[in-house]
GUKEBA-656485 format. One line per 2 residues: number of its first residue (from 1); their letters; for each residue x, y, z of C-alpha. Coordinates in steps of 0.1 Angstrom, whole numbers, plus 5000, padded with zeros to 4 digits. Layout:
BEGIN
NUM> a> X Y Z ~ ... .
***
This chain:
BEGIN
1> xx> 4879 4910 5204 ~ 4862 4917 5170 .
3> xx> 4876 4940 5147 ~ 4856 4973 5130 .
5> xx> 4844 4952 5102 ~ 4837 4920 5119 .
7> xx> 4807 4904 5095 ~ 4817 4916 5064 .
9> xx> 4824 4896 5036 ~ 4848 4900 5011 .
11> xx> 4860 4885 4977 ~ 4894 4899 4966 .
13> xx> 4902 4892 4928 ~ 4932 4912 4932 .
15> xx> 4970 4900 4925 ~ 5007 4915 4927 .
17> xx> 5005 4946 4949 ~ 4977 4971 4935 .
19> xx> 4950 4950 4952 ~ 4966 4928 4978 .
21> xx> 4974 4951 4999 ~ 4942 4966 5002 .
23> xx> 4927 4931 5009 ~ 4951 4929 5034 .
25> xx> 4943 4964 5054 ~ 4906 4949 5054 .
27> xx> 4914 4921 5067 ~ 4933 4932 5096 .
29> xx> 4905 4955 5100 ~ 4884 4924 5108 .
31> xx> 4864 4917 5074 ~ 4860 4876 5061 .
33> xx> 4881 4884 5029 ~ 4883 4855 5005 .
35> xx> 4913 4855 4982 ~ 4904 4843 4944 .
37> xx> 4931 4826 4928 ~ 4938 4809 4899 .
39> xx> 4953 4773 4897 ~ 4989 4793 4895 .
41> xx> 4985 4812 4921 ~ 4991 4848 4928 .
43> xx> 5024 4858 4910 ~ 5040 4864 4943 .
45> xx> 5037 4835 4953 ~ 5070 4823 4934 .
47> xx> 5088 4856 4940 ~ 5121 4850 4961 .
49> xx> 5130 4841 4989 ~ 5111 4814 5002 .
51> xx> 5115 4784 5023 ~ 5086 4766 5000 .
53> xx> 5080 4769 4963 ~ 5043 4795 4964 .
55> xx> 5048 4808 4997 ~ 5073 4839 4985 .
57> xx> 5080 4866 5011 ~ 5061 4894 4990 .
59> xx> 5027 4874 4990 ~ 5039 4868 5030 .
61> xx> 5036 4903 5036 ~ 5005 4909 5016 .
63> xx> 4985 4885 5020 ~ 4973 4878 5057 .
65> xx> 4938 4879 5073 ~ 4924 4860 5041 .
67> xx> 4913 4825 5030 ~ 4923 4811 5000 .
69> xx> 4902 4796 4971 ~ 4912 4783 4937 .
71> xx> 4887 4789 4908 ~ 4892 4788 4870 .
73> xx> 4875 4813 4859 ~ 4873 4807 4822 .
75> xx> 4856 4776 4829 ~ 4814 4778 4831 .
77> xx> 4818 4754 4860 ~ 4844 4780 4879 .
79> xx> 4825 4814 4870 ~ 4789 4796 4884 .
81> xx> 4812 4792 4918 ~ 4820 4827 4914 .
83> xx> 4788 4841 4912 ~ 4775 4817 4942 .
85> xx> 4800 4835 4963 ~ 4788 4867 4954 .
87> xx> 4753 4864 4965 ~ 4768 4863 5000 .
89> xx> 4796 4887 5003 ~ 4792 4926 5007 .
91> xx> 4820 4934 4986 ~ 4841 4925 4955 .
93> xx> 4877 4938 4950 ~ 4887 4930 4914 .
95> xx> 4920 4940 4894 ~ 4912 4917 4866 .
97> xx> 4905 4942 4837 ~ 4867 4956 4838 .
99> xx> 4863 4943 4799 ~ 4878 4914 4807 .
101> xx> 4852 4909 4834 ~ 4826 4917 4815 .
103> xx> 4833 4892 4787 ~ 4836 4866 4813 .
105> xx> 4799 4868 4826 ~ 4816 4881 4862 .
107> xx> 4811 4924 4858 ~ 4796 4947 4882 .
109> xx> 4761 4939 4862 ~ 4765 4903 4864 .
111> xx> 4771 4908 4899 ~ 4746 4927 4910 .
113> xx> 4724 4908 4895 ~ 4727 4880 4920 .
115> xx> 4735 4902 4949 ~ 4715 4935 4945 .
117> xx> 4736 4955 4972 ~ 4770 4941 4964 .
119> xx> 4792 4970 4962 ~ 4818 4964 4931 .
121> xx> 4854 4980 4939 ~ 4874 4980 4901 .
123> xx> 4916 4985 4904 ~ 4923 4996 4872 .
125> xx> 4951 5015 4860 ~ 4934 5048 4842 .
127> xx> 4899 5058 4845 ~ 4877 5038 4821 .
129> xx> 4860 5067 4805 ~ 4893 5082 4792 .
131> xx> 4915 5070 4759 ~ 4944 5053 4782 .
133> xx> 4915 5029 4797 ~ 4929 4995 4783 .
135> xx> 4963 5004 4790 ~ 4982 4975 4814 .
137> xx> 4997 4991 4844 ~ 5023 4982 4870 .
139> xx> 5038 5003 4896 ~ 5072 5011 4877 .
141> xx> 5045 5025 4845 ~ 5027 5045 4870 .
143> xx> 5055 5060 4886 ~ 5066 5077 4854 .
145> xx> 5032 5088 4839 ~ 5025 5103 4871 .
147> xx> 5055 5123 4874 ~ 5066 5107 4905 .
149> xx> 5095 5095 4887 ~ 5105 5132 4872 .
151> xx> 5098 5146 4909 ~ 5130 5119 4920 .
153> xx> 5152 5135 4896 ~ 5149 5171 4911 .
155> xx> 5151 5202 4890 ~ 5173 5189 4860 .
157> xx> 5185 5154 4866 ~ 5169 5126 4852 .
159> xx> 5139 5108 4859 ~ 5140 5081 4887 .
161> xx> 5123 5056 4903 ~ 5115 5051 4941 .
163> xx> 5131 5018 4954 ~ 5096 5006 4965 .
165> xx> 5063 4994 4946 ~ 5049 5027 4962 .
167> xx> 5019 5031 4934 ~ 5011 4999 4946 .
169> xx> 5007 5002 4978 ~ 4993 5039 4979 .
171> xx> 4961 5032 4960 ~ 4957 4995 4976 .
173> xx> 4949 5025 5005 ~ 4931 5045 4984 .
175> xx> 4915 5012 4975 ~ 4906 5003 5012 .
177> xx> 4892 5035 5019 ~ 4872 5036 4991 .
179> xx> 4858 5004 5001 ~ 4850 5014 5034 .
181> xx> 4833 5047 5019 ~ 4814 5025 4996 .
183> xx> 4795 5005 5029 ~ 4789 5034 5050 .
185> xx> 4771 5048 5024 ~ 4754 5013 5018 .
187> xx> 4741 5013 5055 ~ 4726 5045 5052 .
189> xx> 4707 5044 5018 ~ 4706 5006 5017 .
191> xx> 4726 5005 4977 ~ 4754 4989 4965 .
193> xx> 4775 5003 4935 ~ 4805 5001 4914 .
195> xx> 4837 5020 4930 ~ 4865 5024 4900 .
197> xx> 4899 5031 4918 ~ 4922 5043 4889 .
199> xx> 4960 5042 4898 ~ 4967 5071 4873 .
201> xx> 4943 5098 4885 ~ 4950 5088 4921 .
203> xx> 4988 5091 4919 ~ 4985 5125 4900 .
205> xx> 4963 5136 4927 ~ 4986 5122 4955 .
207> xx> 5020 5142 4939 ~ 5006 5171 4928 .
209> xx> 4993 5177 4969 ~ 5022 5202 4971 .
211> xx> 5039 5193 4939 ~ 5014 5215 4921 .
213> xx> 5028 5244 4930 ~ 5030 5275 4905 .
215> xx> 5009 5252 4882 ~ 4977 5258 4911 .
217> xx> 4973 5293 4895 ~ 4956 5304 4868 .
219> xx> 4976 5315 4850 ~ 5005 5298 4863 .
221> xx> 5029 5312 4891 ~ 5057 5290 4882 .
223> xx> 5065 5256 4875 ~ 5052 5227 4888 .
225> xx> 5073 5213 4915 ~ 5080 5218 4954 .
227> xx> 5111 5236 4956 ~ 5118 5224 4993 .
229> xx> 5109 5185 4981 ~ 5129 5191 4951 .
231> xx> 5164 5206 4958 ~ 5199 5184 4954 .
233> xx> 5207 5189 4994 ~ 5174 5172 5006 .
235> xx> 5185 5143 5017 ~ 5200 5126 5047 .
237> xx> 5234 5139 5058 ~ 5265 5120 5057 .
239> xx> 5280 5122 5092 ~ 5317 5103 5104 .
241> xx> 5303 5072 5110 ~ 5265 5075 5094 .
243> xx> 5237 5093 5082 ~ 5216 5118 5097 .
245> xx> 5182 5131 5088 ~ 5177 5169 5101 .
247> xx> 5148 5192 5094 ~ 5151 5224 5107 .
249> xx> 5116 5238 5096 ~ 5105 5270 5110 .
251> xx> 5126 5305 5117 ~ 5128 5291 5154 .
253> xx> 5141 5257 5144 ~ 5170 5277 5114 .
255> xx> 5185 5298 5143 ~ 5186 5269 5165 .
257> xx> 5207 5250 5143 ~ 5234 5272 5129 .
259> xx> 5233 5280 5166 ~ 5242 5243 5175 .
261> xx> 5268 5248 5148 ~ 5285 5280 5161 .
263> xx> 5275 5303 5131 ~ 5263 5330 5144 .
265> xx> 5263 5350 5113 ~ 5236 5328 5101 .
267> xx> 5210 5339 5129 ~ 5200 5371 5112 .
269> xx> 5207 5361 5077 ~ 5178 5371 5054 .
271> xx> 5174 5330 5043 ~ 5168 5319 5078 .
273> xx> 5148 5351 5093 ~ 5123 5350 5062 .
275> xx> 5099 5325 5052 ~ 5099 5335 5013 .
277> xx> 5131 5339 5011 ~ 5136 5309 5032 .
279> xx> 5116 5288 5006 ~ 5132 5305 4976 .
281> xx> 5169 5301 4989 ~ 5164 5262 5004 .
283> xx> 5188 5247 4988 ~ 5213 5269 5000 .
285> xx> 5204 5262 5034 ~ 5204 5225 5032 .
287> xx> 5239 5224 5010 ~ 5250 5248 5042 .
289> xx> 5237 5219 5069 ~ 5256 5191 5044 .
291> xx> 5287 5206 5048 ~ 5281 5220 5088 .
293> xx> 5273 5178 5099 ~ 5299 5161 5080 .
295> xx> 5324 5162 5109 ~ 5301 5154 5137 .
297> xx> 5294 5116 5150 ~ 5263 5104 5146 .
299> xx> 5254 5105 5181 ~ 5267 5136 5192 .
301> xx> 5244 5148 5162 ~ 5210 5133 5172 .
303> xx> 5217 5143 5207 ~ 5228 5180 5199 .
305> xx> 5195 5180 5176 ~ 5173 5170 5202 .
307> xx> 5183 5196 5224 ~ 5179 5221 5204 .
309> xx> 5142 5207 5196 ~ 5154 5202 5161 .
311> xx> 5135 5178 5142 ~ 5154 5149 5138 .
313> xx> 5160 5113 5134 ~ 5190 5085 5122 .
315> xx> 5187 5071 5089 ~ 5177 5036 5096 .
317> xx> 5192 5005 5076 ~ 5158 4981 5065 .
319> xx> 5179 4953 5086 ~ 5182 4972 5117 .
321> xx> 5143 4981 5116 ~ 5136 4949 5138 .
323> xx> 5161 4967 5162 ~ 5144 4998 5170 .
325> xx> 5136 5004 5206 ~ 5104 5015 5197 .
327> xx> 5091 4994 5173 ~ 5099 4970 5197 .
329> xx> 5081 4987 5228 ~ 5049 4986 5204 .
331> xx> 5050 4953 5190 ~ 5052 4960 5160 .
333> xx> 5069 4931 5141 ~ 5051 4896 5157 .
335> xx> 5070 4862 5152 ~ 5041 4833 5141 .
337> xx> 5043 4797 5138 ~ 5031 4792 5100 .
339> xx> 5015 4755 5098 ~ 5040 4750 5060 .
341> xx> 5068 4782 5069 ~ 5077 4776 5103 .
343> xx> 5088 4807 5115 ~ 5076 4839 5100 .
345> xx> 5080 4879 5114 ~ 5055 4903 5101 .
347> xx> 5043 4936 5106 ~ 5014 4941 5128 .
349> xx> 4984 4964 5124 ~ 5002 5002 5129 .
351> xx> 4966 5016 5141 ~ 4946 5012 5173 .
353> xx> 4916 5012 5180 ~ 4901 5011 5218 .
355> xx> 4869 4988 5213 ~ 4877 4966 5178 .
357> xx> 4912 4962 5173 ~ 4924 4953 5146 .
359> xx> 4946 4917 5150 ~ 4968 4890 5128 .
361> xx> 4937 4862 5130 ~ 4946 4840 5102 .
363> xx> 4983 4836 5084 ~ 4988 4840 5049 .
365> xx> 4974 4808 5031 ~ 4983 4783 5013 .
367> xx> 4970 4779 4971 ~ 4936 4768 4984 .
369> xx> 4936 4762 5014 ~ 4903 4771 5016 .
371> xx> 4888 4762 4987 ~ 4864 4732 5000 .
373> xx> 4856 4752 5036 ~ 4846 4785 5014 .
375> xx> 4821 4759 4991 ~ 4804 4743 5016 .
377> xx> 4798 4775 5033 ~ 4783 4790 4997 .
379> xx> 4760 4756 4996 ~ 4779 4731 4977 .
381> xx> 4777 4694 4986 ~ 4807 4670 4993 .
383> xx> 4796 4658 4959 ~ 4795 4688 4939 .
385> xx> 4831 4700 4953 ~ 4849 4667 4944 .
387> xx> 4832 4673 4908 ~ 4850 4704 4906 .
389> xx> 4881 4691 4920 ~ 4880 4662 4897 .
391> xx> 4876 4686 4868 ~ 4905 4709 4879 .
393> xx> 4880 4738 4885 ~ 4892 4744 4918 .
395> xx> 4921 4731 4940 ~ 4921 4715 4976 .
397> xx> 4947 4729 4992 ~ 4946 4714 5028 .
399> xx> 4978 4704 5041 ~ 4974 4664 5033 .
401> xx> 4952 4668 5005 ~ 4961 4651 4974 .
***
């Protein structure tokens, strides 16, 4: 079965993960996305480990659902290809620098000029019409000039990264469904235009969901920062033999637990009883359940917590993720047969969708794999590509090929 965007086109000019990823969601979602790469190759590519030199495990997991084609760009020859390919896609996802673009003849203007209703999506890493717009940025930058770093390091420790490329991957969503915005709006007033999806603004906006806090007033009630997100104690809980993540949330759910735990005194307590002074005094409370599960197993833990209807839930090791009982019952990692990998696992699709679900069609390619099927689809002759090749404006990358 087709997926929800079965027929449209895309060209992703996107590397790393701010971009990818994005791609990526599109593709599962059923859209034709071409992926533009240079004659090295997305950077991934040679991240480690992998069984073959520019197949790394990060572009792997990034990466499916596309076709690969390899263009030089700062060569006339390569940008005319460029443009050819835009008169018949719908979209085109670019992380290449907008100036940088624009100097090259390949901009939203120079786009649109061949393809009137292309709608131009622009990564960038702050919005273009402030004074940080030619500032590079990558995840780790983003992560500390959007305070997600300081929010890590709690009230007064110091500021912290999170142990994922999570800017990254948050606005590659962003991305996507900004994209998809972008063509309903195109089928009802029949326009394309230029989408700029700045990591900066969108990260701000992401934290400050309930990290605004005091700050939302004007003036201000207090400082920035949600106490409950923010407190030492949040965390999961060290048990004998693991870790445990509880989340006792509501009065009902307070009282359950410290009646799991046998302290009665704590039913009535002011800091369980009261939702202000709940959320004023949480890290009391959580330093309180620290100390309450440290001499319970693991399993007597999660099983006393689900009784009690206490939100719960083990704190999972990344190797033991393949291992879960219901990721497994929903399919969610799928073993393929990749052509130059042999074996590969990857992570399926996590939505559904009754009529056009979304599906693993095409594996992640090789550098260029389809660089000579994508040409003669755009109207190139046998003749013409093996001028390009020849001149090392593209790349065949056909298993075989030479």
């Amino acid at each position: 079965m087709a997926g929800p965007l079965d027929g449209v086109r895309i060209l992703d000019v996107t590397t790393v993960g701010y971009g990818p990823y994005a791609g990526q969601i599109l593709g599962d979602y059923g859209a034709d996305v071409v992926k533009v790469e240079s004659r090295e190759g997305d950077i991934t590519r040679g991240i480690f480990p992998f069984r073959n030199e520019g197949m790394g495990h990060f572009f792997l997991m990034a990466n499916r659902n596309k076709r690969s084609i390899v263009l030089d760009l700062k060569t006339a020859r390569g940008r005319e290809a460029f443009l050819k390919l835009v008169e018949t896609m719908d979209v085109v996802i670019c992380s290449i620098r907008p100036a940088a673009m624009d100097r090259l003849g390949l901009g939203y203007d120079d786009c649109r000029k061949v393809n009137p209703k292309i709608i131009y999506v622009a990564l960038v890493g702050f919005g273009q019409s402030g004074p940080y717009a030619q500032r590079p940025a990558y995840d780790d930058v983003i992560q500390g000039v959007s305070g997600m770093a300081d929010m890590q390091g709690g009230r007064d420790g110091p500021p912290k990264f999170i142990n994922a490329s999570i800017c990254d991957k948050i606005c590659s969503q962003v991305a996507a469904h900004s994209t998809l915005a972008a063509l309903f709006s195109r089928e009802r007033s029949g326009k394309g235009q230029l989408v700029e999806v700045p990591m900066f603004e969108a990260m701000v906006g992401f934290n400050l969901i309930e990290h605004h806090s005091g700050q939302t007033f004007d003036p201000p009630l207090g400082p920035a920062g949600y106490e409950r997100a923010m407190v030492e104690y949040r965390r999961p809980y060290a048990t004998v033999d693991g870790y445990v993540c509880a989340l006792p949330y509501n009065t009902k759910q307070w009282r359950a637990f410290f009646s799991v735990m046998k302290r009665t005194d704590m039913l009535d307590d002011p800091r369980v009883v009261d939702p202000k002074t709940r959320s004023e005094k949480i890290g009391e409370l959580y330093e309180l359940v620290a100390q309450l599960v440290q001499d319970w197993k693991t399993a007597d833990l999660l099983a006393a917590l689900k009784e009690a209807d206490i939100p719960h839930g083990e704190a999972t090791r990344l190797d033991d993720l393949a291992d879960d009982p219901h990721l497994q019952a929903v399919e969610f990692f799928q073993t393929f047969d990749h052509p130059s990998e042999g074996g590969i696992k990857l992570t399926a699709p996590p939505m559904k969708f009754s009529e056009t679900p979304p599906d693993i069609r095409r594996l992640p390619a090789s550098l260029g794999e389809h660089s000579v099927e994508v040409l003669i689809e755009a109207g190139y002759s046998e003749a013409q590509i093996s001028e390009l090749l020849n001149e090392g404006v593209c790349v065949d990358g056909r298993t075989g090929s030479s």
